[in-house]
C-alpha positions as CSV (number, residue, x, y, z in Angstrom):
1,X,0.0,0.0,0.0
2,X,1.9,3.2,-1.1
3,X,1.2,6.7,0.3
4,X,-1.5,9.3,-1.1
5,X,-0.4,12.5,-1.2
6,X,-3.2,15.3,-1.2
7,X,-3.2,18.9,-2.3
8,X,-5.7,20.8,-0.8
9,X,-6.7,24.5,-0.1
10,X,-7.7,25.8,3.2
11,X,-11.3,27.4,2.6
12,X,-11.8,25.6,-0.7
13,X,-15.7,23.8,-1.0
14,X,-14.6,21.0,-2.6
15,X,-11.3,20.4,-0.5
16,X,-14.0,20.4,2.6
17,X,-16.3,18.2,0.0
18,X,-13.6,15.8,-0.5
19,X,-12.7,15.9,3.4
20,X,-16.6,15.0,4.4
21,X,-16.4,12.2,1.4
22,X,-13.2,10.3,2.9
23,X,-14.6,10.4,6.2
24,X,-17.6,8.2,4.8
25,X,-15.6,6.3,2.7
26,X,-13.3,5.0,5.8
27,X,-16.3,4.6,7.6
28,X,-17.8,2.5,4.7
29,X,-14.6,0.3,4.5
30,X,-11.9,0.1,7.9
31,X,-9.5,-0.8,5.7
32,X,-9.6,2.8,3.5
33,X,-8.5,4.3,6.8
34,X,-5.1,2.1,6.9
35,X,-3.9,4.4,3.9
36,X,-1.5,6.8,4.9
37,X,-2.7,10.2,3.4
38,X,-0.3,12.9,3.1
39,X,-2.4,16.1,3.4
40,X,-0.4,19.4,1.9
41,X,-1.6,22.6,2.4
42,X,-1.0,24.2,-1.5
43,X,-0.6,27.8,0.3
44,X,1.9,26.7,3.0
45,X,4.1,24.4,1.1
46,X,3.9,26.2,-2.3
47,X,7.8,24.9,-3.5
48,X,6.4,21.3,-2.6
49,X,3.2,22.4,-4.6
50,X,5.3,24.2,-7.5
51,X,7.3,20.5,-8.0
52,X,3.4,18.2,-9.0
53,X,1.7,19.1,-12.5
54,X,-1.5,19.7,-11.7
55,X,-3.8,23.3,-11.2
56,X,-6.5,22.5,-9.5
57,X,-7.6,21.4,-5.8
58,X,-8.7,18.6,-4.6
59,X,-5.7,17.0,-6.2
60,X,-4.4,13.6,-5.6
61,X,-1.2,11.5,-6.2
62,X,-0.2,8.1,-5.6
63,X,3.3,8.2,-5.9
64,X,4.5,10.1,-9.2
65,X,0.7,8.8,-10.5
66,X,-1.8,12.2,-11.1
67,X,-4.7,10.1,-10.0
68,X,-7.3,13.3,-9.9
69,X,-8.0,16.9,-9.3
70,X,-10.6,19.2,-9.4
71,X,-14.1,18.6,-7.7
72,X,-14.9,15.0,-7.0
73,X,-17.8,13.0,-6.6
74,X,-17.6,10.2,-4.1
75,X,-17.4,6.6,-6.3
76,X,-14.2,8.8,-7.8
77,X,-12.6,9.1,-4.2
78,X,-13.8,5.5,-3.6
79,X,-11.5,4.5,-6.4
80,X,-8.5,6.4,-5.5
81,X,-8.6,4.6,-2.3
82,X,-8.7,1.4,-3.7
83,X,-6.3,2.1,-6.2
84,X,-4.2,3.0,-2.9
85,X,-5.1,-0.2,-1.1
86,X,-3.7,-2.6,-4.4
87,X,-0.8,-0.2,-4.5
């Protein structure tokens, strides 16, 4: 299982979206909340941020992997997570 890493804004709706989503989704299924997320903070670490190809937030990587950004809907998160778990 390999580490997500996940761009976020603070004060962005669909950051907070994608937040309420995962909760659920590791409620849903224990194991989803083995995952080790790496939560970055686009503001604060902006010469992390500036190194990933990718303009919009929620954004997520699973290793070097782009596996989504923008606004999600929930069976996309779902299958991040997975793709996580076989990783």
């Amino acid at each position: 299982m390999k580490e997500l890493t996940y761009f976020y804004l603070a004060g962005c709706p669909f950051c907070r979206a994608a937040d309420k989503m995962l909760e659920e989704l590791e409620t849903e299924n224990p194991e989803f909340s083995k995952i080790p997320i790496k939560k970055i903070e686009e503001r604060e670490n902006a010469a992390l941020a500036n190194r990933y190809d990718y303009y919009y937030v929620p954004c997520f990587w699973l290793g070097t992997q782009k596996l989504h950004e923008g606004a999600a809907a929930k069976e996309k998160l779902r299958g991040i997570l997975e793709e996580a778990l076989i990783s």
